[in-house]
KOLFI-71413 format. One record per residue (C-alpha): residue number from 1; residue in three letters; x, y, z. Coordinates in nm, 3 decimals. Layout:
<drendrens>
drendren seq:NUM | type:ALA | east:X | north:Y | up:Z
...
</drendrens>
This chain:
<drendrens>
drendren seq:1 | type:UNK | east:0.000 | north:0.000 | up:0.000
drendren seq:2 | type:UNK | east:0.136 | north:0.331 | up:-0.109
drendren seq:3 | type:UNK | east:0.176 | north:0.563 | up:0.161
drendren seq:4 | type:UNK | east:0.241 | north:0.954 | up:0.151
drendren seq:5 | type:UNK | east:0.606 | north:0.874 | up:0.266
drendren seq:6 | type:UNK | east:0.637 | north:0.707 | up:-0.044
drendren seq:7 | type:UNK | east:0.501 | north:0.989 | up:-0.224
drendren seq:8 | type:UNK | east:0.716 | north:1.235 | up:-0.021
drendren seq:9 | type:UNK | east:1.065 | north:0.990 | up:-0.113
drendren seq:10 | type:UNK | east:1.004 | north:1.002 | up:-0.483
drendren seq:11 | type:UNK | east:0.908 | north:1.335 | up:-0.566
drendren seq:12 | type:UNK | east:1.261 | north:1.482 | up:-0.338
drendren seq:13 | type:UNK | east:0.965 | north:1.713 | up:-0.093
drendren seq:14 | type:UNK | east:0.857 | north:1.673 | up:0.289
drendren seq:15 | type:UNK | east:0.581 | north:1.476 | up:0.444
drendren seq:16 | type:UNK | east:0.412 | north:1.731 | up:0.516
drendren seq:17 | type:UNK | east:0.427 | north:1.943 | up:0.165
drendren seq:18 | type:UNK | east:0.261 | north:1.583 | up:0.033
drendren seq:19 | type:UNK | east:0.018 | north:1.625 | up:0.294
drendren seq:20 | type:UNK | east:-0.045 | north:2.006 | up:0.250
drendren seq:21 | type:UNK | east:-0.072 | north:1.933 | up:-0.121
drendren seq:22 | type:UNK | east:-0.348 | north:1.599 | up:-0.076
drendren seq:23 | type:UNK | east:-0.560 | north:1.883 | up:0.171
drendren seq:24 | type:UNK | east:-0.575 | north:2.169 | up:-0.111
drendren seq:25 | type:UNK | east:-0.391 | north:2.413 | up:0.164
drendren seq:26 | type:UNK | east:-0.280 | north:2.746 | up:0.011
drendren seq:27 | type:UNK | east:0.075 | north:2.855 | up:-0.010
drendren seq:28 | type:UNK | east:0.200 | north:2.613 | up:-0.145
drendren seq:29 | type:UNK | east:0.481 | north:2.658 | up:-0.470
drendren seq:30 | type:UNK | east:0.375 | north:2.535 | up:-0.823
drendren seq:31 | type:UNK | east:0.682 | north:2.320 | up:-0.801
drendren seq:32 | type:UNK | east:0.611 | north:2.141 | up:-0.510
drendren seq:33 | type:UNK | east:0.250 | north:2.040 | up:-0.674
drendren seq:34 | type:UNK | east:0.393 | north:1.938 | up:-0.982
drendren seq:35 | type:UNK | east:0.658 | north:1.713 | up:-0.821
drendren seq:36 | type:UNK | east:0.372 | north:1.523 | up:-0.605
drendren seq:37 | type:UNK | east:0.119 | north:1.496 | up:-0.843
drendren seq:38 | type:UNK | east:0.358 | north:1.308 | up:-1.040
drendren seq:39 | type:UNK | east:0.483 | north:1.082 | up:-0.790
drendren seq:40 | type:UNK | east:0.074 | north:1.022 | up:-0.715
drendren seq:41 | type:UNK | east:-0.010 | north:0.890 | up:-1.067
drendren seq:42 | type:UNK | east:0.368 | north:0.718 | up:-1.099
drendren seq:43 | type:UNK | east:0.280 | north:0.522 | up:-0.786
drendren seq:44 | type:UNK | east:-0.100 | north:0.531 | up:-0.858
drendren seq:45 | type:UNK | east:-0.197 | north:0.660 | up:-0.478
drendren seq:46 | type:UNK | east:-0.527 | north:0.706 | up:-0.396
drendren seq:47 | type:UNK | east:-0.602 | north:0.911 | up:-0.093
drendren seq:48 | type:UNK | east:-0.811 | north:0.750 | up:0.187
drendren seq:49 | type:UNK | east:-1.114 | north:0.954 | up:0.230
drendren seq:50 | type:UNK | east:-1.090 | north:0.826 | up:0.615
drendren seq:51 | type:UNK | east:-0.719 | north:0.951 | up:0.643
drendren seq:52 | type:UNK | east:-0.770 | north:1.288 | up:0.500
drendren seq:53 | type:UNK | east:-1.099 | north:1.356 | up:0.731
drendren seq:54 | type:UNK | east:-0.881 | north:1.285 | up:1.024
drendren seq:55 | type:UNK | east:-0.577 | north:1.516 | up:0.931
drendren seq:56 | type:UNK | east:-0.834 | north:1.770 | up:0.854
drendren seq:57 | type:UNK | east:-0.922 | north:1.754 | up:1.260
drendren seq:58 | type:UNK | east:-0.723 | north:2.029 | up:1.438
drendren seq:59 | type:UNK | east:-0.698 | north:1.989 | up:1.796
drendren seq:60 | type:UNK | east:-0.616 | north:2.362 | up:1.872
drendren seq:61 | type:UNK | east:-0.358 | north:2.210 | up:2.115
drendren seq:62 | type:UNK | east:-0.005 | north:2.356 | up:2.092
drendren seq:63 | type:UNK | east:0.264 | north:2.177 | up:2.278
drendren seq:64 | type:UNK | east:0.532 | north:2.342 | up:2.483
drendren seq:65 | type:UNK | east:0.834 | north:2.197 | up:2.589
drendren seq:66 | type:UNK | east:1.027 | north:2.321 | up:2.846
drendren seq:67 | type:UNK | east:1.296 | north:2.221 | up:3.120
drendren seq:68 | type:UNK | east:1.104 | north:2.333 | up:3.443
drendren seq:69 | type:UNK | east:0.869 | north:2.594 | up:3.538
drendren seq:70 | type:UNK | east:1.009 | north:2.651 | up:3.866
drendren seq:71 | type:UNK | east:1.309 | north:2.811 | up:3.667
drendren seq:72 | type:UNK | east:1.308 | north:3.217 | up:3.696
drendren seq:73 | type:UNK | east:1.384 | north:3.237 | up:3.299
drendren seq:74 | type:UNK | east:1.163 | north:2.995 | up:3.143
drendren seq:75 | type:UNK | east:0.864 | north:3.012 | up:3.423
drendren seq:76 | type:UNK | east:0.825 | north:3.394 | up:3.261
drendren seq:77 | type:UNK | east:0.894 | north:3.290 | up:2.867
drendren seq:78 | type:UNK | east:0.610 | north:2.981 | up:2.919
drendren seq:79 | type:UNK | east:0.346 | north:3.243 | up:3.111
drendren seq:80 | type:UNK | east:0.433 | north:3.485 | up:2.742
drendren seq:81 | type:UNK | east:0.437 | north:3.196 | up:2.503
drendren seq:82 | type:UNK | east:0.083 | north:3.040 | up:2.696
drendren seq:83 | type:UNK | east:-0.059 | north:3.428 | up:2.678
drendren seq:84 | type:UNK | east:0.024 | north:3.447 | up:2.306
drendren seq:85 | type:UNK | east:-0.104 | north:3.073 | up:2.256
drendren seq:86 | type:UNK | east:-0.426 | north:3.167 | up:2.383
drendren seq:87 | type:UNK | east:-0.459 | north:3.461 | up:2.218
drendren seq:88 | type:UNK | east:-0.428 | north:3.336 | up:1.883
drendren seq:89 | type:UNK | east:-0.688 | north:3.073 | up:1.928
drendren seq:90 | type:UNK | east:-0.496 | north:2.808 | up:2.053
drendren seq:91 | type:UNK | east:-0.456 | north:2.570 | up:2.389
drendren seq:92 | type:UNK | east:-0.128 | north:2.576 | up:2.527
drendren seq:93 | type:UNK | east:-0.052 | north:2.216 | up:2.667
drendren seq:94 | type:UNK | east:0.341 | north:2.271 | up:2.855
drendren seq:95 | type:UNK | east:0.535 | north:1.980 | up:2.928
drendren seq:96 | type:UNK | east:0.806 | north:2.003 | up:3.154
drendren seq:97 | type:UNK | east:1.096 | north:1.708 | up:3.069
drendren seq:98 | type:UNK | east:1.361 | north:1.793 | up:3.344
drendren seq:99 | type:UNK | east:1.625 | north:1.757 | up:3.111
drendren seq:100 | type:UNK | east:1.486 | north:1.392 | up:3.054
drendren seq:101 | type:UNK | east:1.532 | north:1.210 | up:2.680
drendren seq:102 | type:UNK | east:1.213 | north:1.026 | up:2.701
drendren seq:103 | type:UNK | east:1.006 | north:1.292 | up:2.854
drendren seq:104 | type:UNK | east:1.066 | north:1.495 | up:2.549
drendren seq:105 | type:UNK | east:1.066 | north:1.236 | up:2.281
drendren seq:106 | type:UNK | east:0.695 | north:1.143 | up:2.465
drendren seq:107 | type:UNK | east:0.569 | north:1.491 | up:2.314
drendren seq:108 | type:UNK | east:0.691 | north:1.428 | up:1.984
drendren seq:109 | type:UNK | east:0.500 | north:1.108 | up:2.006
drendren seq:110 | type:UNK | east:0.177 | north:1.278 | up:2.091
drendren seq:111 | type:UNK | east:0.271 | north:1.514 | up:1.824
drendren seq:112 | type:UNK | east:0.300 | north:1.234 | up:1.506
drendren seq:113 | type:UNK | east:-0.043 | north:1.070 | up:1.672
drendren seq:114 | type:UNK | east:-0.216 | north:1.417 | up:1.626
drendren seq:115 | type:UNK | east:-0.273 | north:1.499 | up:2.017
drendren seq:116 | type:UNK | east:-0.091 | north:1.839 | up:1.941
drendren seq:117 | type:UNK | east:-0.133 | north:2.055 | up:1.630
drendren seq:118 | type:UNK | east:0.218 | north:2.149 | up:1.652
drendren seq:119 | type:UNK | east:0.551 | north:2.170 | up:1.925
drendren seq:120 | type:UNK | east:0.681 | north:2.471 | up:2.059
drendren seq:121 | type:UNK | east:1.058 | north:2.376 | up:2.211
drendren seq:122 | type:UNK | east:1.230 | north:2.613 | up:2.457
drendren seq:123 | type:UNK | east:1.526 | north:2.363 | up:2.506
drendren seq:124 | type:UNK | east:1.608 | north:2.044 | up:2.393
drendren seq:125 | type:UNK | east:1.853 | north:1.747 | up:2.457
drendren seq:126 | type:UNK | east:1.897 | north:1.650 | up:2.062
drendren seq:127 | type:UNK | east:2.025 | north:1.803 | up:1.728
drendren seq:128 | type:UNK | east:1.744 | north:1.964 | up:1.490
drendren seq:129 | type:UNK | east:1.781 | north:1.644 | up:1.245
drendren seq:130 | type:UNK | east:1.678 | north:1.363 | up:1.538
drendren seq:131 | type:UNK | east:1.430 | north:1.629 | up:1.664
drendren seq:132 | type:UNK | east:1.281 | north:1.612 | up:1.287
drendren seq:133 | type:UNK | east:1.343 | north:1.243 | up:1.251
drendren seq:134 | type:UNK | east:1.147 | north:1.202 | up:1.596
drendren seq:135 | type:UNK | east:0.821 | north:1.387 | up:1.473
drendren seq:136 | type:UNK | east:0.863 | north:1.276 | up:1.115
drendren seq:137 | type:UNK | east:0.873 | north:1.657 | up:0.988
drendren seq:138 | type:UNK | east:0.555 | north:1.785 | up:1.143
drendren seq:139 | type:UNK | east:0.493 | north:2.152 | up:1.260
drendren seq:140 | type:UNK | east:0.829 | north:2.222 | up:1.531
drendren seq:141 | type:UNK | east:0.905 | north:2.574 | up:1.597
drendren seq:142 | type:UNK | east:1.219 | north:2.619 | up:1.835
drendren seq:143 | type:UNK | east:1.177 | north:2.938 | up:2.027
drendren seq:144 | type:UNK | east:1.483 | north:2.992 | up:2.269
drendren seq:145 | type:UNK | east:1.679 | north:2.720 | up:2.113
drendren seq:146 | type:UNK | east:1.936 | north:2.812 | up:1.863
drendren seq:147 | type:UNK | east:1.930 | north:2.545 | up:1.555
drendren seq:148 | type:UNK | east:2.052 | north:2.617 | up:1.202
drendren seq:149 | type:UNK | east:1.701 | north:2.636 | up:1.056
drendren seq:150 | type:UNK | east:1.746 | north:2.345 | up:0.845
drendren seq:151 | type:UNK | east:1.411 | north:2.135 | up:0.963
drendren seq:152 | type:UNK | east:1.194 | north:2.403 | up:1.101
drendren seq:153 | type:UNK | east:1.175 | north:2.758 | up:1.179
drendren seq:154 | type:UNK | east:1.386 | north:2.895 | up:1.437
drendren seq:155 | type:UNK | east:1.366 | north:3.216 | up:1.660
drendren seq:156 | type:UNK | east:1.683 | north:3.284 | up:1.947
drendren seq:157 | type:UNK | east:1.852 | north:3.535 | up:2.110
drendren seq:158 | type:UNK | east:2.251 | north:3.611 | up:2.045
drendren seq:159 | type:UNK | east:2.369 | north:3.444 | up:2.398
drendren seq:160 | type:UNK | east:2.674 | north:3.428 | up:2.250
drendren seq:161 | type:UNK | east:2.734 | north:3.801 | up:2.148
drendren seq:162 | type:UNK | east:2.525 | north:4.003 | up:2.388
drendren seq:163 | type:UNK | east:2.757 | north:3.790 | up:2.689
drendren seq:164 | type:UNK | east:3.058 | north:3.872 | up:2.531
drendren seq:165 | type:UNK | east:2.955 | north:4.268 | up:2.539
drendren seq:166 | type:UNK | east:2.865 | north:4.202 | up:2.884
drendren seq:167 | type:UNK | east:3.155 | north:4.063 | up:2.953
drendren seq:168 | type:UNK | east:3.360 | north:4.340 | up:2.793
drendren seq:169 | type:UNK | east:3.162 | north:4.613 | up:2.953
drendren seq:170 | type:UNK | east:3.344 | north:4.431 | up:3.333
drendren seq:171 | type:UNK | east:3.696 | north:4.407 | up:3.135
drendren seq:172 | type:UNK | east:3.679 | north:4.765 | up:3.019
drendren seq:173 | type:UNK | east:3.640 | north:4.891 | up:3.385
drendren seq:174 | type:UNK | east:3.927 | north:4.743 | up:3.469
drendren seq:175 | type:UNK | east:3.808 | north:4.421 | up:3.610
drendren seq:176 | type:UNK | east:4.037 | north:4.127 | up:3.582
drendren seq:177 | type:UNK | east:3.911 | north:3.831 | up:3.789
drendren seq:178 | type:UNK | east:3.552 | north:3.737 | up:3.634
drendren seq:179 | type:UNK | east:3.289 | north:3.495 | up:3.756
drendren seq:180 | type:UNK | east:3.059 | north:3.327 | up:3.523
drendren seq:181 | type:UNK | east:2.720 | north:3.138 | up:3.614
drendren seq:182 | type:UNK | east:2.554 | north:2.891 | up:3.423
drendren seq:183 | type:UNK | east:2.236 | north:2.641 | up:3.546
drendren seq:184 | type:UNK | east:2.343 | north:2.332 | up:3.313
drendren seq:185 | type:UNK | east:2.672 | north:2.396 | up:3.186
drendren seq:186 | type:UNK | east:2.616 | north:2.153 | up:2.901
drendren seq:187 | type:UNK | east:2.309 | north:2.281 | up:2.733
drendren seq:188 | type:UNK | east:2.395 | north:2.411 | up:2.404
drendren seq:189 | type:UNK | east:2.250 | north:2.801 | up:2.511
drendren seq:190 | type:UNK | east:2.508 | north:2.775 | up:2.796
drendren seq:191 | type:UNK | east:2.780 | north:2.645 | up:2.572
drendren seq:192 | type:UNK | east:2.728 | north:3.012 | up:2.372
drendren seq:193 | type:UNK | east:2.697 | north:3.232 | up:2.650
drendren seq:194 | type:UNK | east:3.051 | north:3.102 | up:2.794
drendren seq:195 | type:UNK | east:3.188 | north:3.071 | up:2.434
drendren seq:196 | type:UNK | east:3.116 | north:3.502 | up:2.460
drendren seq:197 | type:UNK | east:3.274 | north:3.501 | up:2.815
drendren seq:198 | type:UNK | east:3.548 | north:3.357 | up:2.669
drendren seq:199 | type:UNK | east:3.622 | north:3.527 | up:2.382
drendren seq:200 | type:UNK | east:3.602 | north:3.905 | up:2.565
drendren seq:201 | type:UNK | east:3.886 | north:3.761 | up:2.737
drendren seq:202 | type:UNK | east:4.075 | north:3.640 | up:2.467
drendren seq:203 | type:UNK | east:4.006 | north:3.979 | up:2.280
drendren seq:204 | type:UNK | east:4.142 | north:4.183 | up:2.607
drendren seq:205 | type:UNK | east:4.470 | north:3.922 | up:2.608
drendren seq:206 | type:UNK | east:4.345 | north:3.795 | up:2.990
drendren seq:207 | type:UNK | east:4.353 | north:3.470 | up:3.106
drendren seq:208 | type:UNK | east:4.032 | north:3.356 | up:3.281
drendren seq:209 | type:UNK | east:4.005 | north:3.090 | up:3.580
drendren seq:210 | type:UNK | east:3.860 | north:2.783 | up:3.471
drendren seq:211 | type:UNK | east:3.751 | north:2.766 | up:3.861
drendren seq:212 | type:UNK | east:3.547 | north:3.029 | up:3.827
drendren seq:213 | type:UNK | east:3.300 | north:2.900 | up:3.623
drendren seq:214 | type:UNK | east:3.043 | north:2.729 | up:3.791
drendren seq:215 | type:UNK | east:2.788 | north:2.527 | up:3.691
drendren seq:216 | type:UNK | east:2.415 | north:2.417 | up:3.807
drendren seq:217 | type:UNK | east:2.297 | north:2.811 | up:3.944
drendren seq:218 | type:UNK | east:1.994 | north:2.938 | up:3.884
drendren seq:219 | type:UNK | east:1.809 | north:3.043 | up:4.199
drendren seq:220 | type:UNK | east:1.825 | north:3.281 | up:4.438
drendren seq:221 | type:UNK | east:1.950 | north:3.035 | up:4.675
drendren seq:222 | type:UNK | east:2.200 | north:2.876 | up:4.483
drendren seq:223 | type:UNK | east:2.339 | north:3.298 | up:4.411
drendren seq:224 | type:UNK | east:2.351 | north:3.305 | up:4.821
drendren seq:225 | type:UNK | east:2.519 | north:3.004 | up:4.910
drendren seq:226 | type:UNK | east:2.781 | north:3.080 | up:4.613
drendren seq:227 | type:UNK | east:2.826 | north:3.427 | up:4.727
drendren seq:228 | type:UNK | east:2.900 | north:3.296 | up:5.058
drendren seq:229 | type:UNK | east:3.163 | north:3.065 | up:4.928
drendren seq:230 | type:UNK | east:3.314 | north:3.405 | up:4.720
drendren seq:231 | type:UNK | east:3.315 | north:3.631 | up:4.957
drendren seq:232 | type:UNK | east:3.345 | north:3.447 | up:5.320
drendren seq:233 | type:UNK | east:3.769 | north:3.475 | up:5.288
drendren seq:234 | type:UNK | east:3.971 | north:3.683 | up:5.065
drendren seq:235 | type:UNK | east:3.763 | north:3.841 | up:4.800
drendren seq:236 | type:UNK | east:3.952 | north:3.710 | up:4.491
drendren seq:237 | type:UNK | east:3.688 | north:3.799 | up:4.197
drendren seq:238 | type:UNK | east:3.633 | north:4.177 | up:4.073
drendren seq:239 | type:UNK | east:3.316 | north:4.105 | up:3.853
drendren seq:240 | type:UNK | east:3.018 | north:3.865 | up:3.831
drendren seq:241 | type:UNK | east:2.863 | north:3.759 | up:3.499
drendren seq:242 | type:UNK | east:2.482 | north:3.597 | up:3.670
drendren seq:243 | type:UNK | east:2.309 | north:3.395 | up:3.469
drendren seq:244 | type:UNK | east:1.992 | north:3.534 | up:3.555
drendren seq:245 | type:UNK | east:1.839 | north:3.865 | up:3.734
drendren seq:246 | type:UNK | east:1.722 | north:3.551 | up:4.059
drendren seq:247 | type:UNK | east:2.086 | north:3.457 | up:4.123
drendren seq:248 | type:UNK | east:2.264 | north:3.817 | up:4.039
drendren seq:249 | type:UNK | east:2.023 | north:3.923 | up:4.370
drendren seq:250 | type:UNK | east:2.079 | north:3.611 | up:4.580
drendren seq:251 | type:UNK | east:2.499 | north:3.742 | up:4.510
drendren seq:252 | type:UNK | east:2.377 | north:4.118 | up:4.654
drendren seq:253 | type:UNK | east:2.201 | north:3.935 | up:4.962
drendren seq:254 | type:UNK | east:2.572 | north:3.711 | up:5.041
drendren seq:255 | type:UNK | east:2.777 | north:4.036 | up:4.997
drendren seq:256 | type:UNK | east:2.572 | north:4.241 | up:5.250
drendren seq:257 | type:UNK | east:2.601 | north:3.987 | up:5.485
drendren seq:258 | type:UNK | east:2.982 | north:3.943 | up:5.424
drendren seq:259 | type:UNK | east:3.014 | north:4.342 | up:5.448
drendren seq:260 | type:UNK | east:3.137 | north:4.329 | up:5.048
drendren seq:261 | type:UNK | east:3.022 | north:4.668 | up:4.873
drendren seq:262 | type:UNK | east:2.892 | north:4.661 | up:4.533
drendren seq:263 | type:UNK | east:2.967 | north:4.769 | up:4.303
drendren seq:264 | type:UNK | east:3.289 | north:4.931 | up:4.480
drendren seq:265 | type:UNK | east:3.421 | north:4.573 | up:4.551
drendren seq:266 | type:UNK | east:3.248 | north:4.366 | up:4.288
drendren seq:267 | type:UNK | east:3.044 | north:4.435 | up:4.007
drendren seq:268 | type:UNK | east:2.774 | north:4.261 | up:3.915
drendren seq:269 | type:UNK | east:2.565 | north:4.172 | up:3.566
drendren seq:270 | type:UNK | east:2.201 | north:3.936 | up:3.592
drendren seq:271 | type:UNK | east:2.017 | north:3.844 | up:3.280
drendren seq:272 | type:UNK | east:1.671 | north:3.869 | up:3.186
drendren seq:273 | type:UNK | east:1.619 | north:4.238 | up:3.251
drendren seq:274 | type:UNK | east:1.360 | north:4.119 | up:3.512
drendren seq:275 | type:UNK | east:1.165 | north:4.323 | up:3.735
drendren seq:276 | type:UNK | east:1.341 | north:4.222 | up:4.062
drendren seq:277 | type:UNK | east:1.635 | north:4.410 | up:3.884
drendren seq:278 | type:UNK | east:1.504 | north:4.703 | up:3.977
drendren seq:279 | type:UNK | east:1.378 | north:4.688 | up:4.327
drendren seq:280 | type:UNK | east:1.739 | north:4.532 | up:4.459
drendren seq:281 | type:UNK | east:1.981 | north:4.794 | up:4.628
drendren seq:282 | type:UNK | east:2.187 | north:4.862 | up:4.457
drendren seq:283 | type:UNK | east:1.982 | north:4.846 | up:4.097
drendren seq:284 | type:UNK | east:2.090 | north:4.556 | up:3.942
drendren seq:285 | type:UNK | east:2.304 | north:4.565 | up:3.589
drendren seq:286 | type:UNK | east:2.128 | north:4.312 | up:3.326
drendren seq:287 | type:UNK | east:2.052 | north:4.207 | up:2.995
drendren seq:288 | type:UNK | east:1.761 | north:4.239 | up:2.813
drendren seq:289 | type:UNK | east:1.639 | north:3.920 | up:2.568
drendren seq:290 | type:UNK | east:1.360 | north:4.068 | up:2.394
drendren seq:291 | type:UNK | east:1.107 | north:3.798 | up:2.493
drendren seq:292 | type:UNK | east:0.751 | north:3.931 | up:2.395
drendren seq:293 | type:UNK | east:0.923 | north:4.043 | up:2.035
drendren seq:294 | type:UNK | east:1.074 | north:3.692 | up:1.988
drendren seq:295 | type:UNK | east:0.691 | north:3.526 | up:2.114
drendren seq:296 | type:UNK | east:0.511 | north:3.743 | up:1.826
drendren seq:297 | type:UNK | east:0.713 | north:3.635 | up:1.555
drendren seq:298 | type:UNK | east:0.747 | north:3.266 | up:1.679
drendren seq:299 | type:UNK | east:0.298 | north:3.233 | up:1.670
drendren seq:300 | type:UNK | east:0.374 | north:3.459 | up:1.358
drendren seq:301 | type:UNK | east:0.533 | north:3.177 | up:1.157
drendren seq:302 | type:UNK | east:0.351 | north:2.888 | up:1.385
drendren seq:303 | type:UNK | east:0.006 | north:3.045 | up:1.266
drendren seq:304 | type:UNK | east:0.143 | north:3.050 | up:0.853
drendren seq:305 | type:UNK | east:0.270 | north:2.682 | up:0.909
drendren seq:306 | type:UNK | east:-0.075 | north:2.578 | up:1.042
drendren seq:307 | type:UNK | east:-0.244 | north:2.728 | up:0.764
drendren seq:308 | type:UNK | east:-0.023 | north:2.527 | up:0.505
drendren seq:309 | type:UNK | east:0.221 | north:2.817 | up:0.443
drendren seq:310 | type:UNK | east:0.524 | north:2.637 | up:0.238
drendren seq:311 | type:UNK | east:0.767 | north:2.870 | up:0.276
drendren seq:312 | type:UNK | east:1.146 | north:2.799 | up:0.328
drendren seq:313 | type:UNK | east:1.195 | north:2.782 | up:0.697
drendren seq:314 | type:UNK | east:1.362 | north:3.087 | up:0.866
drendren seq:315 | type:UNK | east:1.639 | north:3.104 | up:1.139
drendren seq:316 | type:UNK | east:1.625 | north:3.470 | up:1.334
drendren seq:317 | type:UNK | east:1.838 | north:3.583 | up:1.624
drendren seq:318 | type:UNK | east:1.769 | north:3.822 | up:1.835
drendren seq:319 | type:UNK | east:2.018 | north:4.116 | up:1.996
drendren seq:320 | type:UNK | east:1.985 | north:4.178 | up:2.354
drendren seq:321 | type:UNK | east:2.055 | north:4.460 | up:2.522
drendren seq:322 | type:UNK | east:2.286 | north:4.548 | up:2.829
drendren seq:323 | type:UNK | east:2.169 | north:4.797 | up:3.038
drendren seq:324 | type:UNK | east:2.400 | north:4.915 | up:3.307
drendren seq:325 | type:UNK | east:2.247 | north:5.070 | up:3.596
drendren seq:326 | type:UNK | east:2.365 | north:5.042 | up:4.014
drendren seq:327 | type:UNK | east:2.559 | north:4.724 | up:4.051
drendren seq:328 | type:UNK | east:2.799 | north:4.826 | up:3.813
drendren seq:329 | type:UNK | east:3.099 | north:5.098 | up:3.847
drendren seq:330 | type:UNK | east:3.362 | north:5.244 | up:3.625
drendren seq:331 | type:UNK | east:3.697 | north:5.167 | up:3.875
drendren seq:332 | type:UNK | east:3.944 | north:5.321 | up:3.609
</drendrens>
């Protein structure tokens, strides 16, 4: 029995251009047409009225993955993306995975058996070709994840680059010894922003402390009990890059207590341009991602795939923005 995969093998286009092109959706090129309709009458496929009915049955249910919501970072990017979701029509169904293999590949399973209309993935544990493999090219849209763009649209922010100015804005002041926080050192978004830590200091010709990077920090909490490890003796680091706005203040909380001024002692940079940024004391220094502009254009492009736009698939990366305010000082 000839099956659209067949059809989709032969005439060199995705399963789901075949199956746009069997459902009469819009959008799609005069090339892509041509090419199945010839592979239909070369392998003589006749649709299955029962098959087409049921593709035809949107569940208005769009999956989210994400690591945890108890996470300062993503708990605010899943309350946008479920705002936007709902807004647009749709039922926003988040899974959290816990950095867990088969807790993700379970939603790409409920994806291929039609329980979702499409996956929205903040981060992921595989490459963009297994993720594609896994949900056998249906609607993905990565939104915080940085892929090529080579299996589905992609929308991320410049970790990389907007780190490294961050970086450079601590260097320039004079700063020399540089902490830098990640929460799980081996996801690929963490890989970047260190890859831009590392590179300001290569550009500035100083060596950084592989001790000083530390790994698995995210909270408040985990900000206190590493500021009390920093600053209980001899205060060795000038500078803290935070990986978020949460552990940046639980830093402030440790250095009052250990009588360390900031930013006359140590300056200090959070992420996420959050709103506890501005009610520390000092004012905290951060980075702004660009969230709500990143969550229009991701339902943007989510929206067009669901109506059967065919278009090539499209990669964009957002700049962030470093604002300096309290917890930073020029010591030059």
């Amino acid at each position: 029995m000839t099956t659209i995969y067949d059809i989709a093998r032969l005439s060199g286009v995705s399963k789901s251009t075949v199956s746009r092109v069997l459902n009469n959706h819009p959008y799609v090129s005069k090339d892509a047409k041509e090419k199945v309709a010839s592979a239909i009458k070369k392998l003589h496929y006749t649709p299955n009225s029962r098959a087409v009915q049921f593709r035809l049955q949107m569940t208005k249910n769009i999956g989210i993955i994400a690591p945890m919501l108890d996470h300062p970072y993503f708990s605010r990017l899943i309350s946008a993306l479920s705002s936007e979701c709902m807004l647009r029509g749709y039922k926003p169904v988040v899974y959290q995975t816990f950095f867990q293999e088969e807790r993700e590949k379970e939603v790409y399973t409920k994806l291929i058996h039609k329980e979702l209309d499409a996956v929205i993935i903040t981060t992921s544990l595989f490459s963009e070709a297994y993720i594609n493999e896994l949900t056998a090219s249906q609607t993905v849209v990565a939104c915080n994840e940085d892929y090529e763009g080579t299996y589905f649209d992609v929308f991320s922010l410049d970790e990389e680059g907007i780190i490294y100015e961050a970086t450079t804005s601590l260097l320039k002041q004079g700063l020399s010894n540089l902490v830098f926080c990640a929460d799980i050192l081996d996801n690929a978004l963490q890989q970047s922003r260190l890859k831009g830590f590392i590179r300001a200091h290569e550009q500035y010709s100083i060596t950084y402390r592989e001790s000083y990077i530390y790994n698995h920090i995210s909270t408040i909490e985990d900000g206190v009990q590493l500021g009390n490890s920093l600053f209980s003796g001899t205060l060795m680091c000038d500078g803290i890059v935070a990986g978020s706005d949460f552990v940046a203040a639980g830093l402030l909380k440790s250095a009052r207590k250990h009588c360390i001024h900031v930013p006359k002692d140590v300056s200090i940079i959070g992420f996420d341009n959050h709103q506890i940024s501005t009610i520390t004391a000092p004012e905290l220094s951060t980075i702004c991602n660009h969230i709500q502009e990143m969550i229009t254009d991701v339902f943007d492009r989510l929206v067009h795939r669901l109506n059967g736009g065919d278009t090539p698939y499209e990669k964009k990366v957002y700049t962030g923005t470093l604002i300096i305010r309290e917890s930073c000082v020029n010591k030059k």
